[in-house]
C-alpha positions in Angstrom: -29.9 226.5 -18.4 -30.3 224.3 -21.6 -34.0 223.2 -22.4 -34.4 218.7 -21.4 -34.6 216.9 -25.0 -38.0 215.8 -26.0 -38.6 213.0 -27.2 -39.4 212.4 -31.2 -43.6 212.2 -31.4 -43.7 211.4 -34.8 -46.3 209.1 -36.2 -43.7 207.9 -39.3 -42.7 204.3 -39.5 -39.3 203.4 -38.6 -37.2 201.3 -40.9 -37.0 198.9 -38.5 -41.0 198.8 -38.4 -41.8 198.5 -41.7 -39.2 195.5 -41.9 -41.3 194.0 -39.5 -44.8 194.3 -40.9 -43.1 193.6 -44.7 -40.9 190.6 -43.9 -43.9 188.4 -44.3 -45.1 189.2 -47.4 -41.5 189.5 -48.6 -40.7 186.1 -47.7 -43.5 184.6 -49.4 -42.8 186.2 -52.3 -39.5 185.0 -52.2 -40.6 181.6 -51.7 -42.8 181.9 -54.5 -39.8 183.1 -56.9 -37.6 180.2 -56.2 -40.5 177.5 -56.5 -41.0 179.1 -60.1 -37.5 179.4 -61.1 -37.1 175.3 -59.7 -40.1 174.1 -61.3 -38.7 176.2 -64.6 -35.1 174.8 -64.4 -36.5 171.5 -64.1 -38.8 171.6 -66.6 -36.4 173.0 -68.9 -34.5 170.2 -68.0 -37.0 167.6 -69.1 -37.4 168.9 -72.3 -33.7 169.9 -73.4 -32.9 168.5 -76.7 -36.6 167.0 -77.2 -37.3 164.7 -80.5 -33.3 165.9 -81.1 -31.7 162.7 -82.4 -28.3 163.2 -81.2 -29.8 163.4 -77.2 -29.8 160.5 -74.9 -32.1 162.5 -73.2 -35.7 160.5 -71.8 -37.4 162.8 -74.5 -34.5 162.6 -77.0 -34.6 160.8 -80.2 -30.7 158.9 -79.6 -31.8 155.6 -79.6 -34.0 155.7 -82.4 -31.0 157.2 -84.7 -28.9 154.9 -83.7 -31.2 151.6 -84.5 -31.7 153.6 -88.0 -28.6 153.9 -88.8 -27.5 150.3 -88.2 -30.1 149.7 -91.0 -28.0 152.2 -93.1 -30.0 155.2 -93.2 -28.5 158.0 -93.0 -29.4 161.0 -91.3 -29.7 164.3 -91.4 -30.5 166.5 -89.2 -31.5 170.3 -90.3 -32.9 173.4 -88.4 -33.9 175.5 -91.3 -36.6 174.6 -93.9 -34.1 175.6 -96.6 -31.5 173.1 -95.2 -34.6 170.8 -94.9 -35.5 172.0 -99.0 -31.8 171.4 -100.2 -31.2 167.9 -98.4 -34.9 166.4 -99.5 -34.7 164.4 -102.8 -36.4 161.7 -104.4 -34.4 159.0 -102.0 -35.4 160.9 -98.7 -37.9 161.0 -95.6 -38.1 164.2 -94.6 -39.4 164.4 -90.8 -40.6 167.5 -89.4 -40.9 167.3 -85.5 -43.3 170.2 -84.9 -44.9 171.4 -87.6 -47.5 173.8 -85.7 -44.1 175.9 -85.2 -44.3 176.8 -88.8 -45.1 179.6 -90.3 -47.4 180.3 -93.0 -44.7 180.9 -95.5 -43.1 177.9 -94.7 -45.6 176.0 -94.3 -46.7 177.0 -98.2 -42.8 176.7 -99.4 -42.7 173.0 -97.1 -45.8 172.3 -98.9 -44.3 172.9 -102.2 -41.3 170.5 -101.9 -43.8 167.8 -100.5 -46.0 168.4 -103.7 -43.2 168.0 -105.9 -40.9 165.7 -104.5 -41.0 162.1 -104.4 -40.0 161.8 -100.7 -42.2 160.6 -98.3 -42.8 163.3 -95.1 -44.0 162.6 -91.6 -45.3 165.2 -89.5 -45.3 164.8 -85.7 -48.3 165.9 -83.7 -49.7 168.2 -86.6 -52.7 170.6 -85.4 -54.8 173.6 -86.4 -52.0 175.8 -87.2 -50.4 173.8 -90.0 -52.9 171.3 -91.1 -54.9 173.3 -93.3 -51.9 174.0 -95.5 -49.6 171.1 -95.6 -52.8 168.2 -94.9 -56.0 170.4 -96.3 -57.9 167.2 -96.6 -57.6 166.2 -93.2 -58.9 167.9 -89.7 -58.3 167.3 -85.8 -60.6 166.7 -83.0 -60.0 167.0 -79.0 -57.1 165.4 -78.2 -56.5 162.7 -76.7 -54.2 160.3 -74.0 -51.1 159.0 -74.9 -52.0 155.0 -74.2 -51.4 151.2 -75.9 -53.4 151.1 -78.9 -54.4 148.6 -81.5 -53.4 149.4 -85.4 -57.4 148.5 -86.2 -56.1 149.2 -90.1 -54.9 147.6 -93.1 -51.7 150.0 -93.7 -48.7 147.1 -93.4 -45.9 148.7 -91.3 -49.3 148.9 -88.8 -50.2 146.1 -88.8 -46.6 144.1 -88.7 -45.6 146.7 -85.5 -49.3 145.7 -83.9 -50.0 147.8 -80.6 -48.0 151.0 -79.9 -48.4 154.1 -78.0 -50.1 156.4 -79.8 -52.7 159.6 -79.0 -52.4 163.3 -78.9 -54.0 164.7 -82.3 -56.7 163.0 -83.3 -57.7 163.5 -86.9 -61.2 163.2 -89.2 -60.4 162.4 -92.8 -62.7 164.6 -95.7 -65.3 162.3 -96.9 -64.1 160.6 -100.5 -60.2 160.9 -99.7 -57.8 158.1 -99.8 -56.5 157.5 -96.4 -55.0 154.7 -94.1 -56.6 155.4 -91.1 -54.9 153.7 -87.8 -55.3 153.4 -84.3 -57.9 155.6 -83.6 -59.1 156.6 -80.5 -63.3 157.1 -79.7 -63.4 156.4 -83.9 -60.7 158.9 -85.0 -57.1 157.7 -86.1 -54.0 159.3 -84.1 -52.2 157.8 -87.7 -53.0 158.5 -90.8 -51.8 157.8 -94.3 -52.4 160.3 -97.2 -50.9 158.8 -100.9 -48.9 161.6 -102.6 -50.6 163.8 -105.3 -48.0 165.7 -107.0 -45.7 164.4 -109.7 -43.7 162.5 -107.3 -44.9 159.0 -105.6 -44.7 160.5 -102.1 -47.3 160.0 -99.1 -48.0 162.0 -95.8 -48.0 160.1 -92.5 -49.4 162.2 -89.8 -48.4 161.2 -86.0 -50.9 162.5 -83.5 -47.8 162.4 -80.8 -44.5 161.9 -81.2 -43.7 159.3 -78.3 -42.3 156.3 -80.1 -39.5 158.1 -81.6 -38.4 159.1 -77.5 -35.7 157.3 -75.9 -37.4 156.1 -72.8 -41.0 154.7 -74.7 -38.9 153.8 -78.0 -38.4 149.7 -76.3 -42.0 149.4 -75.4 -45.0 147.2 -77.0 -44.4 148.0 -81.2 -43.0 151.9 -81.1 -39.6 151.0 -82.3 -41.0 148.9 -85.0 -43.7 151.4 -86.0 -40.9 154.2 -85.9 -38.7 152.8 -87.9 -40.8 151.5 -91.1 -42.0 154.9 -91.2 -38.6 156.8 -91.1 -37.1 153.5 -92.5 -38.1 153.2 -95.8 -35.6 155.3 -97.9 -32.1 155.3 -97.5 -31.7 159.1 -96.4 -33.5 160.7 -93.4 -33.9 164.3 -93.4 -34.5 164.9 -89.2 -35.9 169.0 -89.8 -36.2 170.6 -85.9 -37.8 173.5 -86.6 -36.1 176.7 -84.6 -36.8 180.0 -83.8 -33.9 180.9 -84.9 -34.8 180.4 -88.6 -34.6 183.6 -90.8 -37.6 182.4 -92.9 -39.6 182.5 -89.8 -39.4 186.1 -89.8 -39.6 186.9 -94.0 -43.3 187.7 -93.8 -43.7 189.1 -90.2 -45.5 192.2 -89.9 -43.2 195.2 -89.1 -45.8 196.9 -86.8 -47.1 195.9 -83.3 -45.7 192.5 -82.0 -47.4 192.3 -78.7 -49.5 189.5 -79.5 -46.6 187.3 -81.3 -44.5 187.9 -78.2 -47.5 187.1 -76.2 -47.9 184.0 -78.4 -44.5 182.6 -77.7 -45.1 182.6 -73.8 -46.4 179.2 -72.7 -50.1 179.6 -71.4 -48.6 178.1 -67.9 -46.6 181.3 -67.4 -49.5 183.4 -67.9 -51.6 181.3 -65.6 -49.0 181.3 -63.0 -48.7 185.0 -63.6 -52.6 185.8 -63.3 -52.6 184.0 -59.8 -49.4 185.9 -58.4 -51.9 188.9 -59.0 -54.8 187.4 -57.0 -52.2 186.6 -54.5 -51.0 190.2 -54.5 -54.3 191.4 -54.2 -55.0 189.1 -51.3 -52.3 189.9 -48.9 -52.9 193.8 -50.3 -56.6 193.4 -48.6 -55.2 191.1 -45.6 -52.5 193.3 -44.8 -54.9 196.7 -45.5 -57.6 195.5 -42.9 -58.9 197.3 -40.0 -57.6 195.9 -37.2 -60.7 196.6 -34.6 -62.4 200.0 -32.9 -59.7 202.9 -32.3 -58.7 202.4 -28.9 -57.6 205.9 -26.6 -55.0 206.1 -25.1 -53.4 209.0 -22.6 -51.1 211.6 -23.9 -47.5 211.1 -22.9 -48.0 215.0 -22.2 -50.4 217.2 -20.7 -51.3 219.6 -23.7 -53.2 223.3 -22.7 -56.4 224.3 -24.5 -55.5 227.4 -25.2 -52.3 226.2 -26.9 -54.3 223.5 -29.7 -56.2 226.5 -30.1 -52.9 228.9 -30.9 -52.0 225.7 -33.1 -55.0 225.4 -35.1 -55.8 229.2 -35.6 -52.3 229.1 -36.9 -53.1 226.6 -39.6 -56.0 228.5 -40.5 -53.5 231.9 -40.6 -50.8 229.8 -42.4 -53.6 228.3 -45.0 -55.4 232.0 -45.3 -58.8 230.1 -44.2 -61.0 232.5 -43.2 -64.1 231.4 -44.2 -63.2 228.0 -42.1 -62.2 229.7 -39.1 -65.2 232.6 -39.1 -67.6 229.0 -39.8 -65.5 227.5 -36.6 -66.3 231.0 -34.7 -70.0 231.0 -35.5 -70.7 227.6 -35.1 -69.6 227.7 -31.3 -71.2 230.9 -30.5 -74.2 229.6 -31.8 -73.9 226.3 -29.7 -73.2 228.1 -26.9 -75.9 230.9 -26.6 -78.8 228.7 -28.2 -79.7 226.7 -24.7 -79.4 230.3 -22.8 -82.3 231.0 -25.6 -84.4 227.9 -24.8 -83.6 226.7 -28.1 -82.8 223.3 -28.6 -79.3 222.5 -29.7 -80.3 220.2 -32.9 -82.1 223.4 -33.8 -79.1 226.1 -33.1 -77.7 226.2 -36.5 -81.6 227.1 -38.0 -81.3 230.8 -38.6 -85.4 230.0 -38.5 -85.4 229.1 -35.2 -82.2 230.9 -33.3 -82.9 234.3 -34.7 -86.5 234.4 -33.6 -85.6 233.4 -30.3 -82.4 235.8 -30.0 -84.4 239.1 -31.3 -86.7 238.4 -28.2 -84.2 238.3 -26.1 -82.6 241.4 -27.1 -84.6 243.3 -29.4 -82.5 246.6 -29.2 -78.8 245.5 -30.1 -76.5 247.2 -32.5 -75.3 244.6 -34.5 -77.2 242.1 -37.0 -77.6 238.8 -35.5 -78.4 237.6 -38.8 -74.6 238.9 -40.5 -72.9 238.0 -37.3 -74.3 234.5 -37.0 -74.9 233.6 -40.2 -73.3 236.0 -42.9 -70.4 236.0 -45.7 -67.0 234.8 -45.3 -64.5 237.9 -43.8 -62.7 239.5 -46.6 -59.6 240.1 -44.8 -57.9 239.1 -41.4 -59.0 242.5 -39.7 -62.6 241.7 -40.5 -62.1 238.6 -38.8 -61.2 240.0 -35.6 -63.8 242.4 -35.8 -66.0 239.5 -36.2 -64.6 237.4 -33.0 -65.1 240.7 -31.1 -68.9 241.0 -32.2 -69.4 237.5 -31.1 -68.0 237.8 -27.6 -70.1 240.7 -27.6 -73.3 239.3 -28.6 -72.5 236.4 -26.2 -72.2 238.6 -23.2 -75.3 240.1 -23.7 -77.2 237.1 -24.3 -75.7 236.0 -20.7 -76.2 239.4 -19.1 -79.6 239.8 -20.1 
C-alpha cells in the first residue's frame, strides 16, 4: 500500500508571495523612475540649444542674431576657444556665453587674446570660477533675481536702452579701478564696464545673467536695445559656446583620479534627488522590516510525539558532534527534576552550592560523584555520553526511591 502525500511544511516564500509583499515597493519605485526621467526629458527640453543663436528655442539666442544681422554684423559662431582665438581680430566682439565652463588654461590663453587684442569681449553670467583670471579686478556677491532694473549709470548704451532685465551675478569693483557700474541690485551692478589695458583699445562688459539675449525676454522693456549696443558695436561677432567637447578642456587635466571632476559635472539636483531616493529606501526598508505585533500560536496541522522531537533534536546534536550541548541539555533536566524531591528551590537547582549539599544528605553512600555527574566536563566521546545519560537515570532513581 503506497504512503498518502504530505503536504509541503516549508516555511520558504513562494514566488507568488514575495510578489505580493514586493509589488508595493516595486511600484513606487517605478513611479519614482518615470517622474525623474519626465522631469529630465523636459528639462532637457527647456534648455536645448540655450544662448545658441541659430535656436528659436524660448532660451535660444535666434531672434537676437537675426536683429544683428540686419544691422550687418556678422556672426560667428564657434565651440572651441581656438576657433574663438582665430576668428577674434581687431574688428570683433567676441561673446563668451558661459565662461565658468572654462578651464584654467583657457581661461589664461582667453585672457591672453583679450589682453592683446583690440576687440571688445562680453562675458555672460561670469562667477568665482573664471573671474579671478579673465576680470581679477572685479568680485561677485550672493546672487540675485532676475527683475526690471534701472541703468542708475552714466555708461551710454545704458542709459539710451533705460530699464532691462537684468540680475544673477552681482559684482564689487576693487577700490581705484575704472569701471561703469550699472543697474545694481542692493548697491552692487549686475553690469559692469572694465576699459581695456593691453595694447589694444578693448573693454570687458560683464552680464550678471544672460536673459536679454533669449528669445522669449529679448522684446521686453530695453533688453534688445541693451543687447545689441553691446554685441553691436563692431562689424563681426564672434558667438563662442563653450563645449565639453573641446580638446583644450582636457590639455591640462590630471591623469590620475577623476572622481571628483566627474562628480563636478553632475548637477547638484541629481545628487539631491539621489540622497532622498536613499532616505526613501531606508524608510520603506524600516516600514517593510517592522514587527508586526506579539507572536500569536497557532495548532499544529499534525500531532507531533515527544519522543520523536526528541529523536530529531538528539540527531542534530549527533549530526553537529555537540556533546558538550547535549550532556549540558542532560544535566540541566536532571537537575530540574530531582532538586524539588530535595527541598531545593528550583531558582537555586543549578547552584552546585546549594543542590550538592542537599543531594549528599539525601544519599550519602552512592557510587558515583554527584559533583562530575551534575556538574563536570564535557564527554569526550559519544560512549561517554551514554554512560553519562545512564548515571543520571541512575542517580534520579535513587533520589526518587530514597
Amino acid at each position: 500500500m503506497s504512503r498518502p502525500a504530505v503536504e509541503s511544511t516549508s516555511t520558504a516564500l513562494s514566488a507568488r508571495q514575495i510578489w505580493t509583499r514586493a509589488r508595493g515597493a516595486a511600484l513606487v519605485l517605478t513611479l519614482i523612475l518615470i517622474g525623474g526621467i519626465a522631469l529630465a526629458t523636459v528639462r532637457s527640453t527647456e534648455t536645448h540649444g540655450a544662448l545658441d543663436p541659430r535656436s528659436a528655442d524660448p532660451t535660444g539666442s535666434r531672434a537676437a542674431a537675426e536683429l544683428l544681422r540686419d544691422l550687418g554684423v556678422t556672426i560667428t559662431t564657434v565651440t572651441t576657444l581656438a576657433e574663438a582665438q582665430a576668428a577674434t581680430d581687431t574688428r570683433a566682439t567676441l561673446l563668451v556665453t558661459t565662461p565658468d565652463l572654462l578651464t584654467e588654461t583657457q581661461q589664461a590663453a582667453l585672457r591672453t587674446t583679450m589682453t592683446d587684442s583690440a576687440a571688445r569681449t562680453v562675458l555672460l553670467g561670469a562667477g568665482p570660477a573664471s573671474l579671478p583670471t579673465l576680470a581679477p579686478d572685479v568680485t561677485t556677491a550672493t546672487d540675485t533675481p532676475v527683475t526690471n532694473r534701472a541703468p542708475v549709470c552714466s555708461l551710454p548704451a545704458a542709459t539710451r536702452a533705460g530699464s532691462v532685465e537684468l540680475g544673477g551675478e552681482r559684482y564689487a569693483i576693487t577700490p581705484g579701478t575704472e569701471a561703469d557700474a550699472c543697474y545694481p541690485a542692493d548697491g552692487r551692478p549686475t553690469l559692469v564696464r572694465l576699459p581695456g589695458t593691453g595694447t589694444g583699445t578693448a573693454d570687458t562688459v560683464l552680464l550678471g545673467s544672460p536673459d536679454i539675449l533669449y528669445n522669449n525676454r529679448l522684446d521686453q522693456q530695453g533688453n534688445a536695445s541693451l543687447a545689441l549696443q553691446l554685441l553691436g558695436s563692431r562689424p563681426h561677432l564672434v558667438w563662442y559656446l563653450p563645449s565639453l567637447a573641446d580638446t583644450s578642456a582636457t590639455a591640462d587635466a590630471p591623469t590620475g583620479d577623476t572622481t571628483d571632476n566627474f562628480l563636478a559635472l553632475i548637477p547638484s539636483g541629481w545628487l539631491w534627488g539621489t540622497l532622498q531616493l536613499a532616505v526613501a529606501a531606508l524608510l520603506a526598508a524600516i516600514w517593510r522590516g517592522r514587527r508586526l505585533g506579539p507572536l500569536v500560536t497557532e495548532r499544529l496541522p499534525v500531532a507531533i510525539r515527544a519522543s520523536e522531537t526528541t529523536e530529531g533534536r538528539a540527531r542534530l546534536y549527533r549530526k553537529a558532534n555537540a556533546r558538550d550541548r547535549a550532556a549540558t541539555v542532560l544535566r540541566t533536566a536532571t537537575r530540574t527534576r530531582i532538586a524539588p524531591l530535595l527541598g531545593v528551590p528550583l531558582q537555586d537547582a543549578h547552584s552546585p552550592d546549594r543542590l550538592l549539599p542537599a543531594l549528599s544528605a539525601r544519599l550519602p553512600e552512592t557510587t558515583a560523584d554527584p559533583r562530575t555527574l551534575l556538574f563536570g566536563p564535557a564527554p569526550a566521546d559519544n560512549a561517554t555520553l551514554i554512560r553519562l545519560a545512564d548515571q543520571l537515570d541512575a542517580l534520579e532513581r535513587e533520589v526518587r526511591t530514597s
